[in-house]
Steps between C-alpha positions, in 0.01 A plus 500: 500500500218705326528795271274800569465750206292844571320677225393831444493759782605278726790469320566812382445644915770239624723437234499143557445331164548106616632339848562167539451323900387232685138527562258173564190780484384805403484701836910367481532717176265829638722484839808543294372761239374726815875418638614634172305861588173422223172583689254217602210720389646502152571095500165438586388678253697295220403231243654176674607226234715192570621326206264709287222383683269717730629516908392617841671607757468161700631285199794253575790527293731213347881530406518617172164699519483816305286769690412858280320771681320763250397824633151594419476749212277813431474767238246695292 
């Protein structure tokens, strides 16, 4: 079991703070986020960290594992 916590607009568009599910990689955790109505446009555009270190979208995941996606930010 992994825990998946969004950040910013990504959370704030779904409402999904954290999940927790069996994934062994990352396209695991994107298949269920899209199942869970969040774009894949706006995933790919995320910040992917597991266990506080930087991800891809074709890293394997461990039990345990910790994955955060942070939405890009702007301003001015």
């Amino acid at each position: 079991m992994i825990t998946v916590k969004l950040y910013g607009l990504l959370r704030l568009d779904s409402g999904i703070k954290e999940r927790r599910l069996e994934a062994a990689a990352m396209k695991d955790v994107i298949q269920d986020l899209t199942a869970q109505g969040i774009s894949p446009k706006d995933i790919n555009g995320c910040v992917i960290l597991v266990n506080g270190k930087p991800a891809n979208k074709r890293s394997k995941l461990q039990d345990g594992d910790v994955v955060q996606l942070l939405s890009p930010v702007a301003g001015g």
